[in-house]
Every structure is written in C-alpha cells, then in structure tokens.
Steps between C-alpha positions, in 0.01 A plus 500: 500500500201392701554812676530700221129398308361563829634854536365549147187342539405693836658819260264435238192465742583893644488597153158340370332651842709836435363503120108435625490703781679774374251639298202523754759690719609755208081531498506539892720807507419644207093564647662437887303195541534337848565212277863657465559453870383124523666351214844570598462298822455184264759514257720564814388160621586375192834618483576383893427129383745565194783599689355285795460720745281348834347826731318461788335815632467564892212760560316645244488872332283751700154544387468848549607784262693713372807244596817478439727215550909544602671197416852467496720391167765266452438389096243557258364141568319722785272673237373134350481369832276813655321493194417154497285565789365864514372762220756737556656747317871611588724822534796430320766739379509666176857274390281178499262607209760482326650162590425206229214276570438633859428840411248393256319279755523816709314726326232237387416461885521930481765506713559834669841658413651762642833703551597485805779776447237725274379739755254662294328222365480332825193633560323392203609133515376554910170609378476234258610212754203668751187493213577151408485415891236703551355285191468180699881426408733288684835662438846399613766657599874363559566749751896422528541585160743313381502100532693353721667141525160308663684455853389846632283807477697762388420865685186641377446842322199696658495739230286251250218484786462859353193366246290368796498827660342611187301231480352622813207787375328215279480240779125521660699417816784731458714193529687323261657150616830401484565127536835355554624225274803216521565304237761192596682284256486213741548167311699372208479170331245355843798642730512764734712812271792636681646859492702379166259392244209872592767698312499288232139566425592893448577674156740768523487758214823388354412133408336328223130472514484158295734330669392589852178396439564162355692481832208488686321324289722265559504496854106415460413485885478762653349596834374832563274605862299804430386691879241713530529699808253734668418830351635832600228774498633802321321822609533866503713549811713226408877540519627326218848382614312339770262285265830437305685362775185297626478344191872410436509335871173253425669432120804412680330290767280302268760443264752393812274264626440322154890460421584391827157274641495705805242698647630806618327704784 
C-alpha cells in the first residue's frame, strides 16, 4: 500500500509539472522559441526522480556546432535520461509517433521522424535533420537502429550518418561533429546490475505500455552512466563507414568499461 500512494503521489507530481509546463512549450514551437529546446530538459529531470532514475554524466557535450551525438539504445529510459542532461532533439522512426504517451512526448520535443525504408523521402527528413543542426541543435542519433538488450552495442548502420554530410555546406568550418555516446544501466536498488535485470528495462513492441512502466516504477533505483566520448570530425573527404565504425568501437569501449569497472587500453 505504502508503495502504492507513493507511485501515485510521484504520478501525480509528473502530471501537475506536465499540465504547467506544457503550455509555454505548445508557445515555444508554435513561434520556435529557444524556449522549446530548454524546457524539455526539466520536465525530463522531473520524470528521472519519478521513476528514480540516478545518472551521472562522464565528459560533457562538445561545444562546437553543428553536432551530432551517436548514442547507443537499449530502452526508452535512454531518451529521459539523455534528456535530463542535454537540449537535444532526437531522430526517431516514424512507428513511434504513433506509440501512446511516448509519441506524444516525441513530437513535443520535435522529434525528427523519418522512414528509414522510404527512399524518396529520405532526403527531405536528411535535410531537415541538417537545418536544425545547422540551427545550433544538438541532435541524436541511435545509430544501431534498433535497441538492443543494454549488455552490448549492436552493429552500427552508416547509412543514418547520411544527414551530417549534408549538414556539411552550412557549417562555417565545413565540419560537422559527431560525438560518440554510451549510456550504461549500471546499478539497481544501490547494487551493481548484472546482464539479467538491463533487459528488463527494455519495451518490446508487443507488451503493455501501463504495466511495463509501473514495473519500473517500481523498481525505483535505477542507475544509469551517461559517457561522453571525444568527437569525430565529419568533413568532406570523409568515408563514412569509417566514421561509423570509429564511433561504434569508442561506444563499445566506454560502455565496456562502465559494466565491467575496467579500464580497457
């Protein structure tokens, strides 16, 4: 029972910040206000102490601009987490505007969506993804996409580097940054989290939202390390597979060394 008031209570809090914020955001993006890009980062704090979720960051986002960050994905605790921390806007595919709750959130943060499969709108939604960096935007990719069970990186797709390279003629520099991310579900309930409970924290398409997430809630202590690595400069004459496969070996290295403790050389 005691459980159970709490849940609700920490419920009802979301919902109060949800109802005040929400219309200064609908404001934000109606006149694209920066204001649109800040206060998402807030009521993603919010909503990491109601599910009580703990992230320490390692590093920090690079400064310079246009950048993009490459994280990799095991749940969609990931987006609260990275957003708890960073204005960022994400690249998500089209499927999860249409999810309950989630794709709602989505779009209010103006998510980017795109079909990965549509090969003649792909280069709209690239365009799209390079103005907003170009714009001063921090946008993130999950370059494995798909999520995968939090134990590993999963291989990494260097087709969706594609909008950096157009990113490229609106860069002063004619660079755009790439910087790779980890993101490590590393405690549970003050303990070290093994290779059981990470896949746990994932939401496959074919179960329940409600349930799942009063799961975690719940669980109520969770752990996550968010790595910042350094950035990859995207140029011109770079080959793409290359930055791809740069950045999946420093997302796996990072995120190695925070589930196992060990530095690795």
């Amino acid at each position: 029972m005691i459980i159970a008031l709490r849940t609700f209570s920490l419920l009802l809090l979301l919902v109060v910040v949800t109802l005040v914020m929400l219309p200064f955001q609908l404001i934000g993006l109606a006149f694209d206000l920066k204001l649109r890009r800040v206060l998402p980062r807030y009521w993603h704090k919010v909503a990491c102490f109601v599910i009580g979720v703990k992230v320490r960051v390692h590093g920090v986002p690079e400064r310079r601009r246009p950048l993009m960050l490459a994280a990799n994905h095991a749940s969609w605790v990931d987006i609260l987490a990275l957003s708890s921390i960073a204005d960022v806007a994400f690249i998500a595919k089209m499927e999860v505007a249409e999810w309950p709750i989630f794709g709602t959130l989505a779009k209010l943060q103006k998510s980017v969506f795109i079909r990965r499969e549509d090969k003649r709108s792909s280069g709209e939604q690239a365009s799209e993804i390079a103005g907003r960096m170009a714009g001063g935007e921090i946008v993130v990719l999950f370059p494995e996409g798909t999520t995968s069970d939090g134990n590993r990186v999963l291989p990494i797709k260097s087709s969706l580097f594609g909008a950096a390279a157009l990113a490229l003629p609106k860069s002063p520099d004619g660079v755009v940054y790439i910087q790779p991310v980890a993101i490590a579900y590393t405690g549970f309930h003050g303990m070290p989290m093994g290779r059981y409970h990470r896949p746990i924290l994932s939401w496959p398409g074919d179960v329940t939202l409600g349930p799942h997430l009063m799961g975690i809630m719940r669980t109520m202590a969770l752990e996550i390390d968010i790595c910042f690595g350094e950035p990859i400069e995207y140029r011109a004459s770079t080959n793409r597979k290359q930055v791809a496969l740069q950045v999946e070996t420093e997302i796996r290295r990072m995120l190695t060394e925070k589930l196992t403790g060990r530095v690795l050389g």
